[in-house]
N, C-alpha and C positions, 0 to 999 in steps of 0.2 A: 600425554597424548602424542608426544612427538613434537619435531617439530614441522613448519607449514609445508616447505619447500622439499622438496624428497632429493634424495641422492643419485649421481648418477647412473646408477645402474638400474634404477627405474623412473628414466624418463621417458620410454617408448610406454611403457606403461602409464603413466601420467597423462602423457599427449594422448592417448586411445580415450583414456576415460575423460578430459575434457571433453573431447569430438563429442563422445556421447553424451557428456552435460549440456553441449550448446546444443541441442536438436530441441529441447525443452523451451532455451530462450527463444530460437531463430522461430518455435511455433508460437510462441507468446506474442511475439512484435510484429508477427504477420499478422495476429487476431489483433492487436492492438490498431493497426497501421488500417487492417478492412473498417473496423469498428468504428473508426474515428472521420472515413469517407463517406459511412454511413447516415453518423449523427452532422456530419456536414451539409450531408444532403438534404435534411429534414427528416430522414425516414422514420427518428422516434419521435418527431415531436405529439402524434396522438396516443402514442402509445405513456410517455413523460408524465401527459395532460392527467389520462387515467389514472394512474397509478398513484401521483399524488392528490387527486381528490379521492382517491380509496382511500388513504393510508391516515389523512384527514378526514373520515365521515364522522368518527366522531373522536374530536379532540378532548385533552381532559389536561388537568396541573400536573396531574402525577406525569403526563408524557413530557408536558412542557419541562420538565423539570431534569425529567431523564434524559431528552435533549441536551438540554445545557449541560449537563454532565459530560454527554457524549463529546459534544462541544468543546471542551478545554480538553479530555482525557487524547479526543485524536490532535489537539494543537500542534502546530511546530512548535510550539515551547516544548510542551511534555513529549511529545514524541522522541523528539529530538535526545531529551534527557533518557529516554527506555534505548533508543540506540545507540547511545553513550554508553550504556551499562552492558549491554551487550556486545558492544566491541569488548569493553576489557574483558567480560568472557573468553570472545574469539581467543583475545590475545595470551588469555593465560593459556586453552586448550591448543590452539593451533599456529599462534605466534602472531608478530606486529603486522607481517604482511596480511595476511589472512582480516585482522582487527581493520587495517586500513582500506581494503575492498570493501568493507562495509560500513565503514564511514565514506567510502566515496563513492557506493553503489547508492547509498540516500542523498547523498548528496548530487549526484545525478538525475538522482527518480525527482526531486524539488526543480532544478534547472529545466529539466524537461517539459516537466507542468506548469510550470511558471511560461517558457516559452509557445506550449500549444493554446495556452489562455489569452497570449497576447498579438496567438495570429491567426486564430479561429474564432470568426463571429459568432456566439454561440449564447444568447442571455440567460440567465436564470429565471426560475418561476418568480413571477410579478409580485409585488407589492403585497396582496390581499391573499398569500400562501405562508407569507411569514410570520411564524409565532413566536417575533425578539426574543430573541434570547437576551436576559438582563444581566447575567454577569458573559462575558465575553474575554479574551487574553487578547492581548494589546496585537495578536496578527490578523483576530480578526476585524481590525479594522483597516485593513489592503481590501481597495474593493477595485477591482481590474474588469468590470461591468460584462467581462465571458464566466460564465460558469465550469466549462467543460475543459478538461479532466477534475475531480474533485480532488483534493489535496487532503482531505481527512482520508479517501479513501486510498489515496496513493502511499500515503505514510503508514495506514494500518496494515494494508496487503504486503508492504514491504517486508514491515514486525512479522506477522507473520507465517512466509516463508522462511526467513531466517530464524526466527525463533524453531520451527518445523525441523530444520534441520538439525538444530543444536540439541532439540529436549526430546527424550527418550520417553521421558512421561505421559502417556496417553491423554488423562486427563490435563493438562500443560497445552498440549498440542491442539487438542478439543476446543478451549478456550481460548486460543488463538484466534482460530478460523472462526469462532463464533463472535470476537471480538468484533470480526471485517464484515458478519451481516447486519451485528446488530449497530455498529457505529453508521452503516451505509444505509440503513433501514431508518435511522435518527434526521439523520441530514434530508433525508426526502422528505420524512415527515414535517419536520421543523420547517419547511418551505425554502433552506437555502439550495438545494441541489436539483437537478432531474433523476431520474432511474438512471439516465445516459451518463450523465454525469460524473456519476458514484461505479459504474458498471466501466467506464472508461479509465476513471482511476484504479482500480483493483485492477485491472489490465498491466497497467500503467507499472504499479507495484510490483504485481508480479514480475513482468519483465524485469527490472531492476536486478530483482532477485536473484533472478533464476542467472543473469549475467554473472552476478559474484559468484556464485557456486559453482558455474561452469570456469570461472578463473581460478579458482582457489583447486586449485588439482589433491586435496583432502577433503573434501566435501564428501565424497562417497566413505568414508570411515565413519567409527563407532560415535555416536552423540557424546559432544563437551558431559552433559547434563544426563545422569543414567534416574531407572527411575521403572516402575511398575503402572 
């Protein structure tokens, strides 16, 4: 593939096509930045209310189950570990620098969320919406009593964009993006998140994303991962 950093004699080219990679974040963080004035203000809380006593009408085991699933599969354990493996991706197709934007584009997108949890009052649904999850990883027991941004959904939206980029695979790609409705779809269900919540983190992710991409001045080149 080359390697990340390009040669002088296409840096005015480089610098062009970053400009145009960051127009994607700068719109990202604007929606991110309105979104979260939003859910500050109250404005979802009837809308939150609804959606999870819909999504709850009628509970079952098999959902509970598929919850918990969802549960560990977006952890920052396991997360963590899918973005570890995808950096050395980066690193074989587009080099160390390339690998290191995206270990430090997640590792920003967690700082971030961890910081707007701890300065936004913002509770989660009550008591009588949770359907325990019985097995749990040892992160979900950080309990910082804001809900908002959701951190399952800020680590999957992360995966995949990056993933998006790298895999040529339609189907690959497909399952990405399905990953992020239905892990976010899980978490309201299960009663730990609001709609705001999980809608603020995929925000949240994305931007991240869309940061390293606009950094990595080879993003616009052919996918690591080819594929029909």
């Amino acid at each position: 593939m080359g390697s990340w950093v390009s040669g002088p004699g296409s840096v005015g080219t480089a610098v062009s096509c970053r400009g145009r990679m960051l127009t994607p974040f700068v719109a990202m963080a604007a929606a991110l930045a309105l979104f979260t004035a939003v859910v500050a203000a109250g404005w979802m809380d009837r809308l939150d209310l609804q959606v999870t006593r819909t999504l709850q009408a009628r509970p079952s085991a098999l959902l509970d189950r598929a919850g918990e699933a969802l549960l560990l599969l977006g952890s920052v354990e396991a997360m963590s570990a899918f973005v570890l493996a995808v950096a050395a991706i980066v690193w074989r197709g587009y080099g160390a620098g390339a690998a290191g934007l995206v270990i430090a584009g997640y590792l920003a997108a967690l700082v971030v969320e961890l910081g707007v949890k701890l300065m936004l009052s913002h509770a989660g649904p009550p008591v009588e919406f949770n359907r325990y999850a019985r097995i749990r990883p040892p992160s979900g027991d950080l309990d910082l009593h804001n809900s908002y941004p959701s951190g399952h959904a800020v680590r999957v939206a992360y995966l995949a964009v990056v993933v998006n980029w790298l895999v040529a695979a339609r189907a690959l790609r497909t399952a990405a993006a399905a990953l992020v409705v239905v892990v976010c779809l899980g978490r309201v269900y299960m009663g730990a998140h609001w709609l705001s919540d999980v809608a603020g983190g995929v925000l949240l992710g994305f931007a991240c994303a869309l940061a390293v991409l606009a950094l990595n001045t080879r993003a616009r080149r052919s996918r690591t991962i080819s594929g029909r």
